[in-house]
Each structure stands twice: as structure tokens, then as C-alpha cells.
Rosetta silent file (secondary structure, phi, psi, omega in degrees, C-alpha in Angstrom):
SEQUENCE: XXXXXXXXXXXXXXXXXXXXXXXXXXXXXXXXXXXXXXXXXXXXXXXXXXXXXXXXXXXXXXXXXXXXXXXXXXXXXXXXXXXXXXXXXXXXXXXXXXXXXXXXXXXXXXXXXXXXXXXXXXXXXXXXXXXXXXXXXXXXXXXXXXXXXXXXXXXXXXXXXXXXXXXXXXXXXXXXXXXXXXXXXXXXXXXXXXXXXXXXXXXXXXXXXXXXXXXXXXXXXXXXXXXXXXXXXXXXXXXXXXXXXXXXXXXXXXXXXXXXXXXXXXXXXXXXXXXXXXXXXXXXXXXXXXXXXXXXXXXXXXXXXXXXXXXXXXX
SCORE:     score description
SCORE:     0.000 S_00000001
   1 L     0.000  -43.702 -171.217  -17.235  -31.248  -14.926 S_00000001
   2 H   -87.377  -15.012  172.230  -14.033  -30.565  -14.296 S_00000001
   3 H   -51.973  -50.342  173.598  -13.163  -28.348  -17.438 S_00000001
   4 H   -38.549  -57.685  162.364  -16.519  -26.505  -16.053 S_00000001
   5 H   -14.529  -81.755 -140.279  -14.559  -26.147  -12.908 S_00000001
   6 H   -77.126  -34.477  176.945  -11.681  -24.829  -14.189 S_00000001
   7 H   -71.203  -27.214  122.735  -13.848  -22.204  -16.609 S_00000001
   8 H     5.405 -102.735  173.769  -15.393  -21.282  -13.114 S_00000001
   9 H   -57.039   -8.868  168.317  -12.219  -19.986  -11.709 S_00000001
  10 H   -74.953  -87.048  172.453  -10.916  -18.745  -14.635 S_00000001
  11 H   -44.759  -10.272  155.718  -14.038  -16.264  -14.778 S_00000001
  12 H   -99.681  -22.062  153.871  -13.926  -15.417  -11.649 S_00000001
  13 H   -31.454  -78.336 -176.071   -9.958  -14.878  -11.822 S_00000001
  14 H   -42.073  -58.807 -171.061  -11.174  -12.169  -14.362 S_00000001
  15 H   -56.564  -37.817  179.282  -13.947  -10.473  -12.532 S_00000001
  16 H   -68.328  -12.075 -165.721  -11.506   -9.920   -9.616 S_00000001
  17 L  -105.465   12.117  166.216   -8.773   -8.151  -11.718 S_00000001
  18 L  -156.507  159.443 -173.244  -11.042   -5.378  -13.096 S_00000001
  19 L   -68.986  -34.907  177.822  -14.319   -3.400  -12.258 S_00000001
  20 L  -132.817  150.682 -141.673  -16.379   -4.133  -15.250 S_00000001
  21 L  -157.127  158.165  175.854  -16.436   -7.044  -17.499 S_00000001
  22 L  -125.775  136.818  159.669  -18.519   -7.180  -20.813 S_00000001
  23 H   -41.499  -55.468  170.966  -19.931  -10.237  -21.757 S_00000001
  24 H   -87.451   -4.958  152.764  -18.428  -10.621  -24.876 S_00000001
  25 H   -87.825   -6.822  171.577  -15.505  -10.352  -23.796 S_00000001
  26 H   -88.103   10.122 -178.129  -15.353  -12.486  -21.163 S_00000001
  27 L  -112.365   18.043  155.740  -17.233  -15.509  -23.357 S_00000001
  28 L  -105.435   -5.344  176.584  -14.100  -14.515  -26.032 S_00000001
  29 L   -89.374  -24.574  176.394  -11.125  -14.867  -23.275 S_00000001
  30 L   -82.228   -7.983 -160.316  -13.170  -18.527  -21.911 S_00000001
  31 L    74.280   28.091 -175.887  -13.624  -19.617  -25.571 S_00000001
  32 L  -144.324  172.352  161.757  -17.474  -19.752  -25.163 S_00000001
  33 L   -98.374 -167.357 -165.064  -20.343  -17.918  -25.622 S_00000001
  34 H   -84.569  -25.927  157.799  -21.829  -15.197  -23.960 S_00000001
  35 H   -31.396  -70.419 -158.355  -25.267  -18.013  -22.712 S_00000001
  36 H   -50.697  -28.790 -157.310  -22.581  -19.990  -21.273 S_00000001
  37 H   -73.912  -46.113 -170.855  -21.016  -16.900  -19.540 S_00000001
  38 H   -78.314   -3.399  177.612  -24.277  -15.889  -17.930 S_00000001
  39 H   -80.757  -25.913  170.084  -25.128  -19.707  -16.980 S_00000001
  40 H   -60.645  -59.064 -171.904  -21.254  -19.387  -15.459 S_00000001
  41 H   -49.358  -65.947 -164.579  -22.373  -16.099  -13.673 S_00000001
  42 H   -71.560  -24.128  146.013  -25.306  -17.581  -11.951 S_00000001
  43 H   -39.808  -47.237  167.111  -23.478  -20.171  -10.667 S_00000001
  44 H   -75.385   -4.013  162.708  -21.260  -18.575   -9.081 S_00000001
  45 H   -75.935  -38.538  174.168  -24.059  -16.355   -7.787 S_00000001
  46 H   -84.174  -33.627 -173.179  -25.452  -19.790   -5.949 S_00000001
  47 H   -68.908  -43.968  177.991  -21.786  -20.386   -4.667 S_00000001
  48 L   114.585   56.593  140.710  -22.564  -16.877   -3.060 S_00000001
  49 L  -123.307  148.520 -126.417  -20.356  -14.264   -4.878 S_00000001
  50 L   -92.721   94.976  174.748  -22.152  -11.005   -5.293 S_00000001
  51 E  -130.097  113.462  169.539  -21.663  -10.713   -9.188 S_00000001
  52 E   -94.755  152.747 -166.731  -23.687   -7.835  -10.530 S_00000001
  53 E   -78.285  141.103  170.112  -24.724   -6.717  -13.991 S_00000001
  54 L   -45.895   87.015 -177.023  -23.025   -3.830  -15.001 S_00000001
  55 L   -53.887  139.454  165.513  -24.801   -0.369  -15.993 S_00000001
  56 L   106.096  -47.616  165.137  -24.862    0.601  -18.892 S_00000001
  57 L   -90.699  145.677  151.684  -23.140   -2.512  -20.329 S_00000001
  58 L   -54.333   29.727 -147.823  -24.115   -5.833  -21.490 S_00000001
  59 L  -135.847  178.913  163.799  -21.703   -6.914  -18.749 S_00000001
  60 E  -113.019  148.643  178.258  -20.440   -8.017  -15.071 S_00000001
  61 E  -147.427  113.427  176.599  -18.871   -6.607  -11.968 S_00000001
  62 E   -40.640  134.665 -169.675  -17.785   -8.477   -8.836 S_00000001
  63 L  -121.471 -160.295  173.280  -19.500   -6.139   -6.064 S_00000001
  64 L  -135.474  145.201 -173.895  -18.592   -7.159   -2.113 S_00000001
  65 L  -114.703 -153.243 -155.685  -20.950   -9.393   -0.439 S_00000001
  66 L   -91.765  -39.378 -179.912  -21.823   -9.966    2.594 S_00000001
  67 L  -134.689  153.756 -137.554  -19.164  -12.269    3.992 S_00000001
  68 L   -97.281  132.293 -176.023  -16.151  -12.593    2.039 S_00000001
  69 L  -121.127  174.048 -150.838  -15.447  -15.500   -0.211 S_00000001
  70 L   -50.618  138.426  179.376  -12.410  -17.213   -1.459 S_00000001
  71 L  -128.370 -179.682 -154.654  -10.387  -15.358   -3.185 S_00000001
  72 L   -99.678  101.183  170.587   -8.054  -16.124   -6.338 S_00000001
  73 L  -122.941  135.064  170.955   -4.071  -15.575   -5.803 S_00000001
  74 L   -91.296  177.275 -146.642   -1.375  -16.534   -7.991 S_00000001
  75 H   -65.359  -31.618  176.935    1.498  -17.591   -6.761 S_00000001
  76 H   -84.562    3.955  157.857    3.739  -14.578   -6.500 S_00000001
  77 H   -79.397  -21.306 -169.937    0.275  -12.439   -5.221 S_00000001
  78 H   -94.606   -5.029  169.227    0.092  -15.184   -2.371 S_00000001
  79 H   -83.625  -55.483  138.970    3.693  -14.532   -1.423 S_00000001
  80 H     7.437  -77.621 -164.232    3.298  -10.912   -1.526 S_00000001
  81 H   -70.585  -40.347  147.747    0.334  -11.142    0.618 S_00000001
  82 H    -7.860  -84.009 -157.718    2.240  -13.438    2.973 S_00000001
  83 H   -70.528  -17.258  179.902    5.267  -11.565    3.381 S_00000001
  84 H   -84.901  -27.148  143.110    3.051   -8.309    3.717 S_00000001
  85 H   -64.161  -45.805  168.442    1.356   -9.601    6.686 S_00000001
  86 H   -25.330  -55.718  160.984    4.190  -10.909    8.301 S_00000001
  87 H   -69.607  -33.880  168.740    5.435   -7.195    8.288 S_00000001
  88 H   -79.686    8.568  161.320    2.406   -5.776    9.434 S_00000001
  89 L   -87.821  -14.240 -179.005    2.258   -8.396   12.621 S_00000001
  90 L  -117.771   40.984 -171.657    5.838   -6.144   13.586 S_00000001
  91 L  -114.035  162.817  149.188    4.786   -2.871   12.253 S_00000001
  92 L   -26.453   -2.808  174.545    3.496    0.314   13.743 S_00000001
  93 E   -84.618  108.002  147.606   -0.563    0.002   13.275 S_00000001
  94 E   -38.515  119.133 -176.016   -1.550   -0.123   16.419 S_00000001
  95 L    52.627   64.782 -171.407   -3.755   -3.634   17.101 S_00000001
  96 L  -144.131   12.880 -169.487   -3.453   -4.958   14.349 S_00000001
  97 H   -73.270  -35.518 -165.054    0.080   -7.358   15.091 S_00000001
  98 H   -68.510  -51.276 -160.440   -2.863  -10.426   16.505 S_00000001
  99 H   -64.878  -39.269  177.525   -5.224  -10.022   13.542 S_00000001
 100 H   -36.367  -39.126  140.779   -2.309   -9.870   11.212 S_00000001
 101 H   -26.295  -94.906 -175.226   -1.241  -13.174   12.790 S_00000001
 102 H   -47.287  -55.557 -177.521   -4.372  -15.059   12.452 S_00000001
 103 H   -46.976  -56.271 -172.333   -5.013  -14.107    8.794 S_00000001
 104 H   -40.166  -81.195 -133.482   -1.442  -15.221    7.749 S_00000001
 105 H   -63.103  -42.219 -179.482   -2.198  -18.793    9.360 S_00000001
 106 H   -47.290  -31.709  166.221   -5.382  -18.935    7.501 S_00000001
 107 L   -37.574  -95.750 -166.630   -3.386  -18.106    4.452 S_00000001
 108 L   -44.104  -20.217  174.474   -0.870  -20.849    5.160 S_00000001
 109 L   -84.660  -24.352 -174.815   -3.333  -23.626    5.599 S_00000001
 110 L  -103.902   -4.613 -168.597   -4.859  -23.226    2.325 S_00000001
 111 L   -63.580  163.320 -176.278   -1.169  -22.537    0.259 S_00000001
 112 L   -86.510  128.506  171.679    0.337  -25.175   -1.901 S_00000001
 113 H   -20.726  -50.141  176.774    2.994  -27.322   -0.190 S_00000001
 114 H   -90.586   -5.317  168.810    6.026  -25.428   -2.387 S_00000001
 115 H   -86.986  -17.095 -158.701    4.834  -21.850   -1.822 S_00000001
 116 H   -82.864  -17.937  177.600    4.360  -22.769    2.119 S_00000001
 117 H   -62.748  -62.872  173.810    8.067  -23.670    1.703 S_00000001
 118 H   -83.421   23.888  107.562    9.277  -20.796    0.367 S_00000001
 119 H   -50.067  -28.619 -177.920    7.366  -18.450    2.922 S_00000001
 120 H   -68.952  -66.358  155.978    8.993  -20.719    5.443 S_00000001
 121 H   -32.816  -53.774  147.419   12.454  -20.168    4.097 S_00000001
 122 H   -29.581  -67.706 -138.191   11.943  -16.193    4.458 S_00000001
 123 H   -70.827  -45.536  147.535   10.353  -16.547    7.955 S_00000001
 124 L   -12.190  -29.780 -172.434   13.369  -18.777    9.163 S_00000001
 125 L  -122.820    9.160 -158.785   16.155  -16.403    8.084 S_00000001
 126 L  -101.645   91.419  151.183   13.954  -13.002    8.903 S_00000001
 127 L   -86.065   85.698  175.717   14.345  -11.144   12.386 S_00000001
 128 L   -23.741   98.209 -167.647   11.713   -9.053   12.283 S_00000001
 129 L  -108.571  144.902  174.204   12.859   -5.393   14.456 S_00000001
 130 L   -70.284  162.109 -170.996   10.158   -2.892   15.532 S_00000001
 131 L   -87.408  -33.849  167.342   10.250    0.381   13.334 S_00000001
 132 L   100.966    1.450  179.195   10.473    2.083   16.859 S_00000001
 133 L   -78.090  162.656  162.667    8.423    4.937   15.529 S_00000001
 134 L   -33.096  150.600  174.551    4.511    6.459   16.958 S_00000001
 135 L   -94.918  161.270  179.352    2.056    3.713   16.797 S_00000001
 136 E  -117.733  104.827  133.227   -1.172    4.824   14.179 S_00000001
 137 E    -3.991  116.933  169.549   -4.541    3.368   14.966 S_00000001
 138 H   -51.832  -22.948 -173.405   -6.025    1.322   11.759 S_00000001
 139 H   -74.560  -33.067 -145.866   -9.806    3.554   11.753 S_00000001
 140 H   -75.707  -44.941  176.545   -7.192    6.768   11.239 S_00000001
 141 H   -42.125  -46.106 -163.048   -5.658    4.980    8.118 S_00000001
 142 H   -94.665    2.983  176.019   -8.484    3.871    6.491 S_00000001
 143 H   -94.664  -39.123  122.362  -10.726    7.155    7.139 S_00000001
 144 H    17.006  -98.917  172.072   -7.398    8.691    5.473 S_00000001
 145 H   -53.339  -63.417 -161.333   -7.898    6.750    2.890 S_00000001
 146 H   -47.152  -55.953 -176.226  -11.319    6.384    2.045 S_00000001
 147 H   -65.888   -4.440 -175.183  -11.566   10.130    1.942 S_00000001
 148 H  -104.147  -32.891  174.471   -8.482   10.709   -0.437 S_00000001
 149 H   -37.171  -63.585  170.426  -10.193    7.571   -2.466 S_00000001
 150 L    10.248  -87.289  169.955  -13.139    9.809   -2.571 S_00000001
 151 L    70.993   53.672 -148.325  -12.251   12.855   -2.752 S_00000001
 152 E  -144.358  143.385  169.712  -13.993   14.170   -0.113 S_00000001
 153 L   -66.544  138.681 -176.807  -12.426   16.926    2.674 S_00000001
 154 E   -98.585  128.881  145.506  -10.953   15.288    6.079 S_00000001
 155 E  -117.414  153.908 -175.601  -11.560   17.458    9.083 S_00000001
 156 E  -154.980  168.535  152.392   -9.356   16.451   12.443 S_00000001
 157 E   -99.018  112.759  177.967   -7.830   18.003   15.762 S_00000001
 158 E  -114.742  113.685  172.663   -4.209   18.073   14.701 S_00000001
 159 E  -100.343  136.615 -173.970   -1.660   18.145   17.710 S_00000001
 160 L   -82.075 -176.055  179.006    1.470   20.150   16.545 S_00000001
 161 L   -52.970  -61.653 -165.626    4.896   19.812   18.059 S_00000001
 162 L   -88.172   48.156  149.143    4.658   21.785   20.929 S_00000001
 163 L    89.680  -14.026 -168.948    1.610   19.486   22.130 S_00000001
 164 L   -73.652  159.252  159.113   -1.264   22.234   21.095 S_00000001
 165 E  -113.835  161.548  178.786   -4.174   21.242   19.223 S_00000001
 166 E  -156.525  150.734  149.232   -6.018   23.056   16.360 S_00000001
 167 E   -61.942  123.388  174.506   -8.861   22.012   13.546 S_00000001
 168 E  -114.591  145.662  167.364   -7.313   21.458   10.262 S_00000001
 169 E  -149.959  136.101 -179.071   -9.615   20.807    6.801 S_00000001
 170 E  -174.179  148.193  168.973   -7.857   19.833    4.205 S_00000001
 171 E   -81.909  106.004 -178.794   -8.026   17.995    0.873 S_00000001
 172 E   -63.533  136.772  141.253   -5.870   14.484    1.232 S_00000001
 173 E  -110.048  -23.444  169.087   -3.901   13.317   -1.392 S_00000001
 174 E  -148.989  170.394  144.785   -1.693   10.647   -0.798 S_00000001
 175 L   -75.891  158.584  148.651   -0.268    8.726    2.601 S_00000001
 176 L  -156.359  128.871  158.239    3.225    8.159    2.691 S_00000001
 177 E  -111.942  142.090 -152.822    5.024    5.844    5.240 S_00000001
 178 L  -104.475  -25.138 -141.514    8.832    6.306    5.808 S_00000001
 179 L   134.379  -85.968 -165.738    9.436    2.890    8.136 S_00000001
 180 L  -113.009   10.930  170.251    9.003    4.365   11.025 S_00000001
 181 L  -145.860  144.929  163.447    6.045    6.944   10.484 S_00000001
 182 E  -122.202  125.853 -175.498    2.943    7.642    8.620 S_00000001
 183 E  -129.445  139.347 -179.845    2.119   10.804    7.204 S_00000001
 184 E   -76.653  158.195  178.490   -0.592   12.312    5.058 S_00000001
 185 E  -141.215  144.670  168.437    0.180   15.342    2.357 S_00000001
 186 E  -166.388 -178.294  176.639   -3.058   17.313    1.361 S_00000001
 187 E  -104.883   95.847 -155.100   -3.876   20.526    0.652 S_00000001
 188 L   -81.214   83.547 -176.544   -4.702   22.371    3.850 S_00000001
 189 L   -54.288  -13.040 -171.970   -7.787   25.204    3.107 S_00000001
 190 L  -109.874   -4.040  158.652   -7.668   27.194    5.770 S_00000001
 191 L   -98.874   -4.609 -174.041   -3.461   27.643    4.815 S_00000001
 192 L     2.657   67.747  172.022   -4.229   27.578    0.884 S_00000001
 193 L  -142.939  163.461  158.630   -0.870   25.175    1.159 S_00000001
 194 E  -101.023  121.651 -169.205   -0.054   21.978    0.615 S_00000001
 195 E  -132.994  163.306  179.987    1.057   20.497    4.002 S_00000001
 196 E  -113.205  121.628 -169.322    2.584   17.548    5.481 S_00000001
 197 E  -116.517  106.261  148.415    0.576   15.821    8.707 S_00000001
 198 E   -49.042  106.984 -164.578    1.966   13.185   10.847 S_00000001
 199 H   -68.451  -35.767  159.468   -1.184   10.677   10.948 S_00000001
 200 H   -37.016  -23.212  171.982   -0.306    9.779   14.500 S_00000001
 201 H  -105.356  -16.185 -165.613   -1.396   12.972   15.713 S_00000001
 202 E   -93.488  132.963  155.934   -4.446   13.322   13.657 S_00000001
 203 E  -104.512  134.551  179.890   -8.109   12.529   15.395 S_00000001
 204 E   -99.681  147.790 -168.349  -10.280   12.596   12.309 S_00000001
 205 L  -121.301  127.733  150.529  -14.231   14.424   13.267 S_00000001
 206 L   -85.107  120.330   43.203  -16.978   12.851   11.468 S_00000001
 207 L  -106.904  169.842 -174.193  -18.690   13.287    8.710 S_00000001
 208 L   -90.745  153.486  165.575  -16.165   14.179    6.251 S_00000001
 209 L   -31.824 -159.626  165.625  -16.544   17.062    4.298 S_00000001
 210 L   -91.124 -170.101  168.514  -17.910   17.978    1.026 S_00000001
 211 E   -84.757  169.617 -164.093  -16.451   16.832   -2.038 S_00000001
 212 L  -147.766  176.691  177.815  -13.646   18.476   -3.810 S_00000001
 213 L  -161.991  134.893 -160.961  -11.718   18.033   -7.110 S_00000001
 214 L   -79.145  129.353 -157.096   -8.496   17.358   -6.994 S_00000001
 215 L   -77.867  170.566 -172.432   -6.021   19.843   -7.542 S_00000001
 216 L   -92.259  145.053 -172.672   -2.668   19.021   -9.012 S_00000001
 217 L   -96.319  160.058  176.325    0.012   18.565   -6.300 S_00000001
 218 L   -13.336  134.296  171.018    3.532   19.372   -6.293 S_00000001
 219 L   -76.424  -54.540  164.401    5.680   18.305   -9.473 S_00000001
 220 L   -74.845   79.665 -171.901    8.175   16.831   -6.921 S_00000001
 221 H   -83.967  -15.035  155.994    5.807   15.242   -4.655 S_00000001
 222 H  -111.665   -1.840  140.016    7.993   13.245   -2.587 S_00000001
 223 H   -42.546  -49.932 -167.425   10.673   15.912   -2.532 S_00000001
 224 H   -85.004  -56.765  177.275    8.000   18.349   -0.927 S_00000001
 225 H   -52.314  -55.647 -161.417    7.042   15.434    2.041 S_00000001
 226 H   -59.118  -34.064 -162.715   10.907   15.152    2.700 S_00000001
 227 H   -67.773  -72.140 -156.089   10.953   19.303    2.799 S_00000001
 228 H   -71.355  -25.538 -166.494    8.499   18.976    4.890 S_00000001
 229 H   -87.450  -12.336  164.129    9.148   16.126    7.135 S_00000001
 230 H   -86.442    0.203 -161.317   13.079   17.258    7.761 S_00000001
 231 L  -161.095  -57.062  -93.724   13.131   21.150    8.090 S_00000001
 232 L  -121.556  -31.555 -178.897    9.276   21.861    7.738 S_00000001
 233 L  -109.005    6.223 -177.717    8.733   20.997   12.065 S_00000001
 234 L  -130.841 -146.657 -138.353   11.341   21.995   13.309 S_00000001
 235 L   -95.004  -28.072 -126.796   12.942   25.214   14.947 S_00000001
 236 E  -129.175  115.360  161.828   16.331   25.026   13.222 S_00000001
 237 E   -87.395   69.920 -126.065   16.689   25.141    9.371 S_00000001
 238 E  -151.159  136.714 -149.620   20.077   24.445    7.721 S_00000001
 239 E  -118.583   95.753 -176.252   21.107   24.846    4.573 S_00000001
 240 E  -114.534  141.365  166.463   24.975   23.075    4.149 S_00000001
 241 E   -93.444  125.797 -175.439   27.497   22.370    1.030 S_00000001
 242 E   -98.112   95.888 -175.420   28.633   19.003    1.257 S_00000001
 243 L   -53.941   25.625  171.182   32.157   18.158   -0.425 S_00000001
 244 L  -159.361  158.474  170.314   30.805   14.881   -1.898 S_00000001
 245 L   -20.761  137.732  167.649   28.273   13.483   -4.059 S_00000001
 246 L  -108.057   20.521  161.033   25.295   13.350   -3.376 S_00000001
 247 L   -47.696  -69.954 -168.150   24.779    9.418   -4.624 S_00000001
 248 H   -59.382  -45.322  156.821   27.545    8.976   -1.979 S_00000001
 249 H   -34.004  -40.058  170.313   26.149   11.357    0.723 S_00000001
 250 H   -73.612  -15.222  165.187   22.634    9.090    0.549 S_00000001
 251 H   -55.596  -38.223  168.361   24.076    6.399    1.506 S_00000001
 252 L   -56.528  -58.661 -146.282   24.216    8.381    5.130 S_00000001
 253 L  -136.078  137.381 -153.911   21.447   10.076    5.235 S_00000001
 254 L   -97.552 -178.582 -177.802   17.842    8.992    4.156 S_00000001
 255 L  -106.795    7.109  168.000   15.215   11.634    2.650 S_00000001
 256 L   -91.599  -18.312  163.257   13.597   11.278    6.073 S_00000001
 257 L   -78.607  -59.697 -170.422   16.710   13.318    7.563 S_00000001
 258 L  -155.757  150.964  160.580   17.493   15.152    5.037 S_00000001
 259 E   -90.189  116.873 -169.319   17.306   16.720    1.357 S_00000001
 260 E   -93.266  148.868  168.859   20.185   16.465   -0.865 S_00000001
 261 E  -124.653  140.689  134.807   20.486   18.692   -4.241 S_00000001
 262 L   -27.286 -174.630  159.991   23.135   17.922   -6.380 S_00000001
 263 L   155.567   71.307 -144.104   25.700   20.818   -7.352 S_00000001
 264 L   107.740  172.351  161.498   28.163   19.023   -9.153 S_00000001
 265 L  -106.866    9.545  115.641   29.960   15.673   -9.088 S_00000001
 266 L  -132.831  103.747 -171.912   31.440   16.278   -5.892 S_00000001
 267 L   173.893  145.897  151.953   29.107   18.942   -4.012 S_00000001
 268 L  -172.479  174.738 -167.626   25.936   18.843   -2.988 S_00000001
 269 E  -118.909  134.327  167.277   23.585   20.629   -0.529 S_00000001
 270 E  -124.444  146.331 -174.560   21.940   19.531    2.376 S_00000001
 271 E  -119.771  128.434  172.829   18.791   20.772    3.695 S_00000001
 272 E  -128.293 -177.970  169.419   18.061   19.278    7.401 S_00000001
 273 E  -149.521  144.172  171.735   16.162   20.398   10.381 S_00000001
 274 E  -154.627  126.539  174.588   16.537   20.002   14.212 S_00000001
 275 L   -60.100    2.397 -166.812   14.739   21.765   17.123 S_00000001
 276 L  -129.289  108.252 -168.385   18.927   21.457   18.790 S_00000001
 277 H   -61.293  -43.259 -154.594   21.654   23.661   17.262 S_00000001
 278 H   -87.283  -27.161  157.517   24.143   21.301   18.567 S_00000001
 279 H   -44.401  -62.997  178.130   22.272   17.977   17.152 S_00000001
 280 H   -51.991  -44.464 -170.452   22.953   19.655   13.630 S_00000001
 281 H   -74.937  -38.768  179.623   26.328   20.653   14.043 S_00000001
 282 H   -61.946  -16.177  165.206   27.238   17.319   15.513 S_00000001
 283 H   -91.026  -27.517  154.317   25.265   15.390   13.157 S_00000001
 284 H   -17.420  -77.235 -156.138   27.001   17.420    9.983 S_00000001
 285 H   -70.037  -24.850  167.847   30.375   17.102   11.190 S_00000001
 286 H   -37.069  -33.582  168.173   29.913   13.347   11.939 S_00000001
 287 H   -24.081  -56.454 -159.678   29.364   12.887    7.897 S_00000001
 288 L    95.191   -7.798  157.156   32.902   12.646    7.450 S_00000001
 289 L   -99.875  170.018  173.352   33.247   15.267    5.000 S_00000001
 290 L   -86.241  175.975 -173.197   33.990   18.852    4.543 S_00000001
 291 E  -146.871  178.679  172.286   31.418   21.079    4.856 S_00000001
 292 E  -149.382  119.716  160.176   30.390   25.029    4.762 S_00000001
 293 E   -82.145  143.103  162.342   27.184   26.457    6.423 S_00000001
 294 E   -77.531  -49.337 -154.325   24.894   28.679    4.744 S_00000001
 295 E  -171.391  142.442  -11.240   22.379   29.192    7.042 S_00000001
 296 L   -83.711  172.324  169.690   21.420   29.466    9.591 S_00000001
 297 H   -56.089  -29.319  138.711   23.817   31.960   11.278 S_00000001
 298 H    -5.716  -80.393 -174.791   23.264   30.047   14.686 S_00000001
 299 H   -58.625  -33.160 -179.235   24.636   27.169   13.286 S_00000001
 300 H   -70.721  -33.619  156.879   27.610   28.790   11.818 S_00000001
 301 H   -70.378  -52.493 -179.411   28.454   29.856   15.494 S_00000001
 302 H   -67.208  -21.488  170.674   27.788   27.073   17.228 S_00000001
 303 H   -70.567  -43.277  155.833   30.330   24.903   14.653 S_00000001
 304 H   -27.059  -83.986  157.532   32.804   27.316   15.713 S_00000001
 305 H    -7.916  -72.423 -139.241   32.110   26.704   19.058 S_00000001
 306 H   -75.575  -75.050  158.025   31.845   23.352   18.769 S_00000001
 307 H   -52.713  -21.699  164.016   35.373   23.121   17.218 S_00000001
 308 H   -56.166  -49.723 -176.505   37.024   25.231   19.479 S_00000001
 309 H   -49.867  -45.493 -137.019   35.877   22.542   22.300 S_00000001
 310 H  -122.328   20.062  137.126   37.022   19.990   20.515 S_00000001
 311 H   -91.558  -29.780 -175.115   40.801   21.119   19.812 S_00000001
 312 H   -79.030   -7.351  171.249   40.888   22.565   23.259 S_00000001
 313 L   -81.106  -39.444 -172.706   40.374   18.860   24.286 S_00000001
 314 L   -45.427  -58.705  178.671   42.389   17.295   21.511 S_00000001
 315 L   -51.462    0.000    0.000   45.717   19.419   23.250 S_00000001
């Protein structure tokens, strides 16, 4: 019986880590044959997981049932999932800090005595700080998602910076969260661009479009979200040579502030944005290095400025 057991959870171990399953190969990874495997299958059909034959194949495929049954974690997936709720009870999805809560304790009640320990040890030493960023609603994520899963066109009411709204359609391709934001990159059709959308601002309109096929996205694809999310909203553009590395420069400044290019092995260029000429020059010279503006010519005046002030105080 219990060897049955244990070929039980073994086989269902399997079905969860892929979509389709063959028979013979799952009665050559148990060491059995493929009778036993479908007398396995229907058990676990009477425990009540949904496991359907395959098309196409002599095979199986774990489907979703109707209410969700136990599922199989090893140990470093149940820490993972642990430590990944923890952070989403202090994270920015709006109402989702309670449920985030309960599931973890449900977790923790069924974990093994030395994994609850070393979740403990984290939580003990961990002060959890809000990201301090827009909160996101959980339907906006996962209609996000579903539709880049998909492949399917999003339409929304997108409010831009200075508070207006407009209709956007656009083909999603990825999410990306920074910390303290979440933003979608797609391909925007009625701009026949690739654009970067704060998801915080997005109302999504239902039904989703038609389907699409997906075009290939930037060759730097998180390069092009930093372009866009540091210099792409705002008023101010500025293009600066930086007298130091730009390994060392990153230490400063994150790819949510700014883009560094190399240009040398000490030089490099930073591209920022700020709707406030004097937030850039003041955040520049703050660096600690020298520096040169390119662009824009604003900015090149107001650092003048800026220095003038700050000798006529120094005297």
C-alpha cells in the first residue's frame, strides 16, 4: 500500500510539471506498465483530480477542476512560494495584502517542521517596507496577462500624465515590475509603436480584442522599458557624459532613473528625464562626478545658473 502511495504522488508530481504526459512514458519513469498507469490515473480521478486523456496521444494531462486540490511542492518550491507571499502581503496589488496572509498560514500548517523553521528564520530578521509606489488592482494584472498569454488585443482608457484619458489598443507583450511600479510594453496599433503603459492607470474594456500574432519586440527589450519609463513621460530629456564608469555610475542610479551607455572605461552617458529643469541639474550634479550636458539646451543654462547660485553663496 504504501509503495502504491508513494507511486501515487510520484505520478501526480509528473502530471503537474508538464502539459501532456504519454503513457509510456510515464509507466517507464514509475517502473510499471502503462495498465498500472491508467489504474493509477483513475484513482486519482476518485481522489478528485481532473486528469484528462490527452488528444491526439495515448496520454494524460492534469486539467483544473473544480476546487483545487493539494498540490505537490518540493522543498525549495515551498520556500519560494512562502517567501513570495510574504512579499506580496507588503506589496503594491491593491487587496490582496489579507488574502496573501491567509494563504501563507495555510501553507505553514501543512510544511514540514524544518522548512517552517527556516521560513521563520527569514520572517524574524525581515522588515518588510512598502514599495511606496501606485497601488494596481489584481483583475488589471491578470486581464494583462491572460491577454498577452493569449495573444489576444487589450483595449483600455489610458490616463496620461497630465490626467487626460484616451482609448489605447494594443498588442501586450510582457509586464514588467520595477519595485515600486507595474508596467505593461505592447505594441500600440493605433501608434504602429511599441509603447510603455503604467498598469496603474490602465482600465481594461471588455471583451478583448481579436487575436494577433506576435510580432518580434525590441532586441533590447528591457533597455526600451527603461527608455521609456525615464525620458519617454516626461517634459525634459537629457542626454549627459558622465566622467566614470558606468558599472560604478549604477550603483547610483537604477534603470528606473536612468539609462547608462558605456563610452569607455571611465565615461559613460546618461539618458534621464524630469518634468523640472532644476530636479535634473540638481540630481546630476549630486552624482559626485564631472559631467558635460548635451542636451537639452535648457539644462545647460539652468547648470549655469545653478552654479552661479551656489558660489555666490559659497563667498
Amino acid at each position: 500500500m504504501l509503495e502504491t502511495s508513494a507511486r501515487l504522488l510520484r505520478l501526480l508530481s509528473l502530471l503537474q510539471s508538464h502539459h501532456d504526459r504519454a503513457g509510456s512514458e510515464l509507466a517507464e519513469r514509475l517502473g510499471v506498465d502503462v495498465r498500472t498507469v491508467r489504474r493509477d490515473v483513475d484513482r486519482l480521478r476518485e481522489l478528485g483530480y481532473p486528469v484528462h486523456a490527452a488528444a491526439g496521444v495515448a496520454g494524460y494531462r492534469l486539467g483544473a477542476g473544480a476546487s483545487l486540490p493539494p498540490l505537490l511542492l518540493d522543498d525549495e518550491e515551498a520556500v519560494a512560494v512562502a517567501v513570495g507571499l510574504r512579499g506580496a502581503a507588503s506589496g503594491n496589488v491593491a487587496g490582496i495584502e489579507e488574502t496573501s496572509v491567509r494563504a501563507l498560514a495555510k501553507l505553514e500548517q501543512v510544511l514540514p517542521s524544518h522548512l517552517r523553521h527556516r521560513i521563520g528564520a527569514l520572517s524574524s530578521v525581515t522588515v518588510p517596507m512598502r514599495p511606496g509606489g501606485p497601488e494596481v488592482r489584481p483583475e488589471v494584472l491578470t486581464a494583462i496577462a491572460a491577454a498577452a498569454r493569449d495573444h489576444h488585443r487589450l483595449r483600455f482608457d489610458y490616463r496620461g500624465n497630465d490626467g487626460a484619458t484616451s482609448v489605447r489598443e494594443v498588442e501586450p507583450h510582457r509586464l514588467v515590475h520595477t519595485g515600486r511600479r507595474w508596467y505593461l510594453i505592447g505594441y500600440d496599433i493605433g501608434r504602429a509603436d511599441w509603447r510603455t503603459y503604467r498598469a496603474d492607470r490602465i482600465s481594461p474594456r471588455t471583451p478583448t480584442g481579436p487575436r494577433f500574432v506576435p510580432r518580434t519586440p525590441p532586441a533590447d527589450l528591457l533597455g526600451h522599458t527603461s527608455r521609456g519609463i525615464t525620458t519617454g513621460a516626461y517634459r525634459y530629456q537629457a542626454r549627459v557624459t558622465m566622467h566614470t564608469s558606468a558599472e560604478r555610475l549604477a550603483e547610483r542610479i537604477p534603470p528606473t532613473i536612468g539609462v547608462l551607455e558605456p563610452d569607455g572605461p571611465q565615461r559613460c552617458v546618461l539618458v534621464t528625464g524630469s518634468a523640472s529643469l532644476d530636479e535634473l541639474a540638481l540630481y546630476i550634479g549630486l552624482c559626485g562626478v564631472d559631467f558635460e550636458v548635451h542636451e537639452p539646451d535648457e539644462l545647460r543654462e539652468r547648470v549655469r545658473e545653478l552654479g552661479a547660485r551656489l558660489t555666490r553663496a559659497a563667498g
